[in-house]
C-alpha positions in Angstrom: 63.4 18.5 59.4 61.1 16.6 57.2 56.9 18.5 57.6 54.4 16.2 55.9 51.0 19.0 54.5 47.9 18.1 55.4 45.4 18.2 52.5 41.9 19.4 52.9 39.5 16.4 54.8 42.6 15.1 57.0 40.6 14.8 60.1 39.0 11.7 61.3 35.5 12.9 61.2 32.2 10.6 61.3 30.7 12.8 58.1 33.5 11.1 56.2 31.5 7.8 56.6 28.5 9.3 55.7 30.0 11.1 52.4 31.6 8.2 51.4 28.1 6.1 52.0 26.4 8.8 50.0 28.9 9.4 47.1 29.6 5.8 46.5 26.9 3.9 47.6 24.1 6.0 47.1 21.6 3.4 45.9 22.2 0.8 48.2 19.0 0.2 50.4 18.5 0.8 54.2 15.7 -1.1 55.5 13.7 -0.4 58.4 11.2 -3.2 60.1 8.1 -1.6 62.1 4.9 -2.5 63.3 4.5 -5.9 60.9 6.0 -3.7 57.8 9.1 -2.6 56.5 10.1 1.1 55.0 13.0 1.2 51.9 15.1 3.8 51.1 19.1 4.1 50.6 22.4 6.1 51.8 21.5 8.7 49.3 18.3 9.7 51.2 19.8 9.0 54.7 22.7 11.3 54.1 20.7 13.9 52.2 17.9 13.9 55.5 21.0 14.0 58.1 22.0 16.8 56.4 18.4 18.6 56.7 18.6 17.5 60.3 22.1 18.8 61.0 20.9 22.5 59.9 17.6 22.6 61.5 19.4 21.6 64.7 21.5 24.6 64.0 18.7 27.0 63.5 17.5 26.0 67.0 20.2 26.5 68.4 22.2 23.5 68.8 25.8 24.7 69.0 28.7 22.7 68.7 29.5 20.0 72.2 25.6 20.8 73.2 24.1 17.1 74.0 20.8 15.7 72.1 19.4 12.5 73.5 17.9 10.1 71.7 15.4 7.3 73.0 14.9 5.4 69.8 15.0 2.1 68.5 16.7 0.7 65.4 15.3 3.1 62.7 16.3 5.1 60.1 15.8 8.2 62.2 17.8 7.0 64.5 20.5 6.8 61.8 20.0 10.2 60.5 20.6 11.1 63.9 23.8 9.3 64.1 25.2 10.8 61.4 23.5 14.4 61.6 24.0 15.5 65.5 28.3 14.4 65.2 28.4 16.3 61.7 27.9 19.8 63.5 30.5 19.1 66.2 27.3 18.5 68.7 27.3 14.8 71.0 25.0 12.2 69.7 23.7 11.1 73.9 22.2 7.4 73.2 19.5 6.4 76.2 18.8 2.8 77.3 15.4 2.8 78.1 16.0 -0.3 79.9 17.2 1.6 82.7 15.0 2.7 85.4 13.8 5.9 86.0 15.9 6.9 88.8 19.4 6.0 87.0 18.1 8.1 83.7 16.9 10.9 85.2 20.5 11.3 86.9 21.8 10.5 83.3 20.0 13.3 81.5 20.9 15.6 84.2 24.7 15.2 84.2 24.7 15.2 80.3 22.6 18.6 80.4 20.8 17.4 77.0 19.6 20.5 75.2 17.2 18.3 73.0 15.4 15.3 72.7 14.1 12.5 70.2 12.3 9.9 71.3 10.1 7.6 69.7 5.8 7.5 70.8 2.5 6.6 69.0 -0.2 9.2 69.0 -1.8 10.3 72.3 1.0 8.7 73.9 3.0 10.6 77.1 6.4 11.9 76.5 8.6 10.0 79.0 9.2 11.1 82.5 13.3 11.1 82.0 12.6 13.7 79.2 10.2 15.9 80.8 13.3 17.9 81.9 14.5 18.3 78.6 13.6 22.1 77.0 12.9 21.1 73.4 11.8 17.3 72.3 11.0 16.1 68.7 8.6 12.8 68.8 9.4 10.4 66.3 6.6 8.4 64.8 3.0 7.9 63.7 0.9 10.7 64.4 3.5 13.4 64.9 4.5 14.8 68.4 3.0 16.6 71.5 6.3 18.7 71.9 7.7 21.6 70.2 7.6 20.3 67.2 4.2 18.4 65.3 6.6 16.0 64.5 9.9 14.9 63.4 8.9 15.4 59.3 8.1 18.6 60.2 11.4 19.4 62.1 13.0 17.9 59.1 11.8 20.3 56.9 13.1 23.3 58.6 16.1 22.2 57.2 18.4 22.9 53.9 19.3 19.1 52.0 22.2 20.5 50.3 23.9 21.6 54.1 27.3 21.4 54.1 29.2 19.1 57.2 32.1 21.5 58.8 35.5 20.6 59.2 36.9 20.4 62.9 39.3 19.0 64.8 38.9 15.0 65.3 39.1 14.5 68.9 35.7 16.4 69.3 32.7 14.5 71.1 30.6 12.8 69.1 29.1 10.4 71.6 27.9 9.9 74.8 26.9 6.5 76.4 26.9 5.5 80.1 27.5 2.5 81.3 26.4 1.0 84.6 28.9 1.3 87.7 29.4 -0.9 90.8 27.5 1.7 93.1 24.7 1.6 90.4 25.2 4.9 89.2 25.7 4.7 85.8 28.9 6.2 84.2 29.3 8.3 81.4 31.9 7.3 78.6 32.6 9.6 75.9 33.8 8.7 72.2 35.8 11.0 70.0 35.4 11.4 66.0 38.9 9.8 66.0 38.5 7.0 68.1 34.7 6.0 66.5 36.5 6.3 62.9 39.5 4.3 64.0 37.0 1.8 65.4 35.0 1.4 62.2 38.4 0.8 60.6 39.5 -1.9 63.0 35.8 -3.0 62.9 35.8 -4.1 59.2 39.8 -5.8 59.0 39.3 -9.1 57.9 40.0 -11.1 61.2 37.9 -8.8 62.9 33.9 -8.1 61.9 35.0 -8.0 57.7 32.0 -6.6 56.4 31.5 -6.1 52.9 29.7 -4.1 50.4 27.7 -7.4 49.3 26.7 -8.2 52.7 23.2 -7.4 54.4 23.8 -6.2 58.4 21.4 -6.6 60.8 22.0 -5.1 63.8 19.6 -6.7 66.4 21.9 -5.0 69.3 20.4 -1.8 70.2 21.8 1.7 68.4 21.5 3.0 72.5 23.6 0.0 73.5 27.7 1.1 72.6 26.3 2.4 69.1 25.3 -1.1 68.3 28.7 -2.3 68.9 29.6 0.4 65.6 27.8 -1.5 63.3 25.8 1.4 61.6 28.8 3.3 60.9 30.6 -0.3 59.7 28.2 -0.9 57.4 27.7 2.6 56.1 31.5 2.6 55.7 31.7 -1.0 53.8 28.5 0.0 51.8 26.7 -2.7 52.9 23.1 -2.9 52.3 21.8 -2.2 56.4 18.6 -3.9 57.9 16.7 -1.9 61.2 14.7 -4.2 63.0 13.1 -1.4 64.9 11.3 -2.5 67.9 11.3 -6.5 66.4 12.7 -9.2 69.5 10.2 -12.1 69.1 12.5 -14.6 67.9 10.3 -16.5 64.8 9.8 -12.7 64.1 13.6 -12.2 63.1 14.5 -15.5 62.0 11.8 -15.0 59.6 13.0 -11.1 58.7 17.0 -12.9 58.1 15.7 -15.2 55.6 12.8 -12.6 54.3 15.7 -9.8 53.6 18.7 -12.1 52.8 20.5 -11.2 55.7 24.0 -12.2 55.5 25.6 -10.8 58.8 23.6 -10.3 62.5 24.9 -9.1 65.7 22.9 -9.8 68.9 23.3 -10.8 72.7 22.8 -14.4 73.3 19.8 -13.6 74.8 18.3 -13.3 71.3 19.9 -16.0 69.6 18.9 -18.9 72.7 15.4 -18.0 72.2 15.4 -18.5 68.3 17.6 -21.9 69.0 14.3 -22.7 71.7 11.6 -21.7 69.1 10.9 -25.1 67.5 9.4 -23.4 64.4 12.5 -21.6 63.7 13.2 -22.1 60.0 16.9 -22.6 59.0 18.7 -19.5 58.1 19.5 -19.8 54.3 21.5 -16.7 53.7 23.3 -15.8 56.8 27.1 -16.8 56.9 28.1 -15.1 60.0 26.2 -14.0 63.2 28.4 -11.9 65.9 27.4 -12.7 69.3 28.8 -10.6 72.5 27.4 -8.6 75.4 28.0 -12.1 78.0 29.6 -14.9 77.9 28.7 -17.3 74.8 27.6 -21.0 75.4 29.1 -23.8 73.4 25.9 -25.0 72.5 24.7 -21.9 70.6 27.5 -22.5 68.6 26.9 -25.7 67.8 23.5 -24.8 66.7 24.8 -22.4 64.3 27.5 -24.5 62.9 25.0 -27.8 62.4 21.7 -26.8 61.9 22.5 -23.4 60.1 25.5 -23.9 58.7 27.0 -20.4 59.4 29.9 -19.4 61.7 29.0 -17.8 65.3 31.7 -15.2 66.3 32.2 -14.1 69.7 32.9 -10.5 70.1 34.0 -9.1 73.5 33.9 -5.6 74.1 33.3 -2.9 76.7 30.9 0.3 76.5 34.8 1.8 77.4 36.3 0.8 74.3 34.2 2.0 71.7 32.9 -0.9 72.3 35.0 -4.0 70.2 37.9 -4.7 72.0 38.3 -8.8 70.5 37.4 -11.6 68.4 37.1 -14.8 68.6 37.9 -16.4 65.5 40.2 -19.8 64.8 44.0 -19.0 64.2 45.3 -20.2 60.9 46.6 -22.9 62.8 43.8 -24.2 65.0 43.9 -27.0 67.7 43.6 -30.5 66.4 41.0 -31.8 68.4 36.8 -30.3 67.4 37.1 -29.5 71.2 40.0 -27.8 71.7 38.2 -25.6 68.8 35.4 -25.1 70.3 37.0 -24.2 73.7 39.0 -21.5 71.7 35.8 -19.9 69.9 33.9 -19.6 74.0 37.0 -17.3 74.8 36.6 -13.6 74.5 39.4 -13.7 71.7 42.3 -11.9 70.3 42.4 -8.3 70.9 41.5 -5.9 67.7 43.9 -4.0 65.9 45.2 -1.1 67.9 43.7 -2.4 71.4 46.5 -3.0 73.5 46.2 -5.6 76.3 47.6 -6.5 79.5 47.4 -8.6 83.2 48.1 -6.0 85.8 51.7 -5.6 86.9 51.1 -6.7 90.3 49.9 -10.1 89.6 46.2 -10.3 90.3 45.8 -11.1 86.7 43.1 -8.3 86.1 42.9 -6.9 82.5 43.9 -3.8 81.5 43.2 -2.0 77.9 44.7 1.0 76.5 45.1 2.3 72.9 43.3 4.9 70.8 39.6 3.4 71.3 39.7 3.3 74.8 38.8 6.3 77.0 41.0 7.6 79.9 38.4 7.8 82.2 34.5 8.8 82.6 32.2 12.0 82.0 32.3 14.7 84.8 33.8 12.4 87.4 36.1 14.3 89.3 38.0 10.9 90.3 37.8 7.6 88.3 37.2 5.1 91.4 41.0 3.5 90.7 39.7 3.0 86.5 42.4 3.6 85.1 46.1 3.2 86.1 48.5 5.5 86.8 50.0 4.4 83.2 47.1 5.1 81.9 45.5 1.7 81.0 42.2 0.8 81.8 41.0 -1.4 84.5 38.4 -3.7 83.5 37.3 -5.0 86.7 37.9 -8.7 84.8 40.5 -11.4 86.0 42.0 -13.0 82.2 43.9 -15.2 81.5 45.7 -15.3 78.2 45.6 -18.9 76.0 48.1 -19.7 73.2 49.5 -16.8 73.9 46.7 -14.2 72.8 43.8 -15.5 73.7 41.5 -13.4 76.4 39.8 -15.8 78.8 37.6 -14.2 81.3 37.6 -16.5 84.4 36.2 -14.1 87.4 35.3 -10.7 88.0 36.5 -8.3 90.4 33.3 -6.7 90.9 29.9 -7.6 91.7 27.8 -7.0 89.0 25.6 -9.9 86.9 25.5 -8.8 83.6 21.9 -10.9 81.9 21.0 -10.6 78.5 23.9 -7.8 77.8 22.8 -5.9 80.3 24.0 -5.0 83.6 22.6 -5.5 86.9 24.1 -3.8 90.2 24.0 -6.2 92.4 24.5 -3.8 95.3 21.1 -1.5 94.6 19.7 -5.2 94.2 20.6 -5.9 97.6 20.0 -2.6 98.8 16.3 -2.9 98.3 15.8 -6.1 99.5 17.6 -5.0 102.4 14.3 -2.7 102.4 11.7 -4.8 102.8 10.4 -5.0 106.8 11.3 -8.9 107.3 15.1 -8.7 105.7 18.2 -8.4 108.1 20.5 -9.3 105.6 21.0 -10.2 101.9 23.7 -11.4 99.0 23.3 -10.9 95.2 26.1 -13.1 93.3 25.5 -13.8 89.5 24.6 -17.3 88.4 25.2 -18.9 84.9 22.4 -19.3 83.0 22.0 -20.7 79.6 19.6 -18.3 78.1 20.5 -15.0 79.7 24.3 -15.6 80.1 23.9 -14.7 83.7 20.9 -13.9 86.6 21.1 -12.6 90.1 20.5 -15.2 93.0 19.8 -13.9 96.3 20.4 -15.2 99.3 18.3 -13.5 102.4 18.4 -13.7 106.2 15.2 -12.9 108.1 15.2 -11.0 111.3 14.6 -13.0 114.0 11.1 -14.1 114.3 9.5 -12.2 110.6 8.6 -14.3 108.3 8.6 -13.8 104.3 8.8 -16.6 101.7 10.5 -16.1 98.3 7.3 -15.1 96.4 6.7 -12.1 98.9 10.3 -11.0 98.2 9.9 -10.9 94.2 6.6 -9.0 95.1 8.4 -6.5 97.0 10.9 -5.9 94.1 8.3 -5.4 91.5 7.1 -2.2 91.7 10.8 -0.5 93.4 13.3 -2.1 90.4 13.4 -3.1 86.3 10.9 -6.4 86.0 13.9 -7.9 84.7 16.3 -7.2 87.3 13.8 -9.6 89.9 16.0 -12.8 90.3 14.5 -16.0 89.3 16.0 -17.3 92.4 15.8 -16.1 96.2 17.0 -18.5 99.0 15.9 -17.6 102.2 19.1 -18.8 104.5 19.8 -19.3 108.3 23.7 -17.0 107.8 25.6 -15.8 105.1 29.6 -17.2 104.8 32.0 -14.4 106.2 35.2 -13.9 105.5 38.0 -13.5 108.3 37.7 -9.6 108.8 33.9 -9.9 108.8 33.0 -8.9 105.2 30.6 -11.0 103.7 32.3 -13.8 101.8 30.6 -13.9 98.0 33.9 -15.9 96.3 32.6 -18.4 98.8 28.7 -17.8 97.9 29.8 -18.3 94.1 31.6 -21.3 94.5 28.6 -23.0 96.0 26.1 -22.0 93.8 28.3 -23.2 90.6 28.5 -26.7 92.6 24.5 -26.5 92.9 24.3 -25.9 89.4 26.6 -28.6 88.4 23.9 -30.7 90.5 21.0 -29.6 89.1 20.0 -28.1 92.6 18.3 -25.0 92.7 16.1 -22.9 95.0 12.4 -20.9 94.6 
């Protein structure tokens, strides 16, 4: 029998991105935007501060699978923090502060963070999903109102020249939740292994392909799938890394791309219609590819990039359950002939990464299924995986595909209800279920409806109760104080019946199909 030896560092371990970032790109610079201004310093310092971080978590007591949260925005601390909570064998638990309070206060709770770091101004409240936390560490301008003065001062109870252990690969080293079709968000868990292996497939050539000479700017949020990996991608590649922090207003960034010679983005389409709306946008000199994923990716954004820009738009598709990257959409080496047919090939969710396998389910309803070493098996603490994953172990997406030219993913339907706006998820059912709240509503239907800027929105269809009266406007009021502001649907059509099917279940295919033919007339309702 032929035994291969192991040599010392064999694991997959996220502190081999960092010591790699440290030992051979050490000078390059990490820039962080904030409040107008913007901060410079390089792997060198990021990795030596992680380091400091890593062993004052130990000396409070942070222990190896403990959970810190993290409610911060795209800043260096934020990185130390990705790098610093994993090296110790703790979870690094990312919170989207775009949830409401409700679904973060259960989050918190089932993760059982030990620790907190969240971002505040002076004289500002610590927020209310935290207040259940033991021990938080405010991040920011004027130091905190915790346990700690502030998150310099935490630093310092550190040692820079702390050493990152060795463990075994297939440790935690993340925790992000995802929303679910009941609206209770779901908790997804990446290993050292699979975030490694994801980096690695991340930066192939057909895939992402960042380089040491390129400048990354992750506009995605670092709580959203770890900004689709790009901090650990760059750090990896060596690339000089751009943190917008809190920066969305579009002249703001297309001014910051051109400012910092930004030469690959990454944002929703959310971000990128509203710079393609802003008529003061200048054009983008150094950029020569922008990665565009979280919904569906109109044609015309493209367009934009390619003739006005002159850079390449990529469509990514992912899933919070795969790390997140699952494809690409780039061009074969043989494209279609026609400019259309290309552009109808770069709107699909594209070929699957390396390692990611894919497949339509066995029994023929064309759902996708994913397995392979980036995807997870199922969700945090859930007991049963609602029919997730297959008995095979694949993953159920919840999507209908189809596959074109033989690997391309096309999403044409999903098998669940929710609208996904802006990257984002809404659940249509809690939708629904306060609307069905308010005193005048005997029924109600949330579907999702395409929309140019935000991918998709909810539309909701309500029936009265026989004789109350309520107009659209009273229904958005209703929502605004009981959901997100931005879950409120733009549209609300008050209807005499809603279309059943033949066992009595509310027929939404049929709702969908309607509102699509609306939308191809230009109909819509208040």
């Amino acid at each position: 029998m032929i035994v291969r030896k192991e040599s010392a560092g064999s694991q997959l371990l996220i502190r081999t991105i960092a010591e790699r970032a440290e030992t051979l790109f050490g000078s390059t610079e990490v820039v962080t935007l904030l409040n107008g201004s913007s901060t410079v310093t390089d792997y060198s310092s990021v990795v030596r501060r992680a380091r400091m971080l890593a062993s004052a978590l130990l000396k409070h007591g942070v222990g190896p699978g403990d959970c810190i949260a993290t409610l911060l925005p795209n800043v260096q601390e934020h990185l130390e923090l990705y790098f610093a909570v994993p090296g110790i064998g703790a979870v690094l638990h990312t919170l989207n502060p775009r949830m409401d309070d409700d679904a973060l206060h259960y989050i918190v709770d089932q993760a059982g963070d030990q620790m907190a770091f969240y971002s505040g101004d002076e004289g500002s409240d610590t927020p209310a999903c935290l207040s259940r936390i033991g021990r938080r560490v405010r991040v920011g301008p004027g130091g905190g109102v915790d346990d700690f003065s502030s998150y310099e001062e935490f630093l310092e109870e550190g040692t820079p020249d702390y050493e990152f252990p060795e463990f075994d690969e297939r440790t935690a080293s993340t925790l992000c939740y995802t929303s679910g079709t009941t609206g209770r968000p779901r908790g997804v868990v990446y290993s050292h292994r699979s975030t490694v292996l994801h980096t690695l497939m991340q930066n192939q050539p057909d895939a992402y392909g960042i380089r040491e000479s390129d400048t990354v700017f992750p506009i995605v949020p670092m709580y959203h799938g770890n900004a689709w990996g790009l901090p650990y991608a760059a750090a990896m590649a060596g690339a000089r890394l751009v943190l917008p922090g809190r920066l969305t207003e579009p002249l703001g960034l297309g001014e910051a791309i051109n400012r910092h010679t930004v030469t690959f983005a990454a944002g929703v389409p959310a971000v990128w219609i509203r710079m393609m709306d802003c008529k003061a946008m200048p054009k983008l000199e150094t950029l020569r590819e922008v990665i565009v994923g979280g919904s569906a990716v109109p044609e015309s954004l493209i367009r934009w990039f390619d003739e006005l820009h002159e850079t390449t738009l990529i469509q990514g598709w992912g899933m919070t359950e795969g790390n997140p990257l699952t494809g690409v959409s780039r061009l074969p080496a043989r494209p279609p002939k026609t400019i259309q047919e290309q552009y109808a090939l770069r709107c699909t969710q594209g070929r699957p990464v390396p390692l990611v396998n894919v497949r339509l389910s066995p029994d023929g309803d064309g759902e996708l299924q994913l397995a392979g070493p980036t995807i997870v098996g199922g969700y945090h603490l859930l007991e049963t995986d609602r029919g997730t994953v297959t008995e095979d172990g694949w993953l159920r997406t919840g999507d209908i595909a189809r596959i074109l030219d033989g690997s391309y993913i096309q999403l044409v339907d999903r098998t669940k209800d929710l609208v996904k706006s802006g990257g984002e998820w809404i659940s249509s059912i809690e939708l629904e279920n306060v609307l069905q709240g308010h005193d005048s509503v005997a029924e109600v239907a949330v579907v999702a409806r395409p929309d140019e800027r935000w991918g998709e929105r909810p539309y909701a269809l309500v029936v009265l109760k026989s004789g109350a009266e309520a107009s659209p406007n009273d229904l958005r009021a209703f929502l605004s104080n009981r959901i997100p502001r931005w879950w409120i649907p733009d549209q609300i059509e008050v209807v005499s019946s809603l279309p059943r099917t033949a066992v009595g279940k509310i027929d939404k295919r049929a709702i969908r199909a309607e509102i699509l033919a609306s939308s191809d007339r230009g109909g819509s309702k208040s």
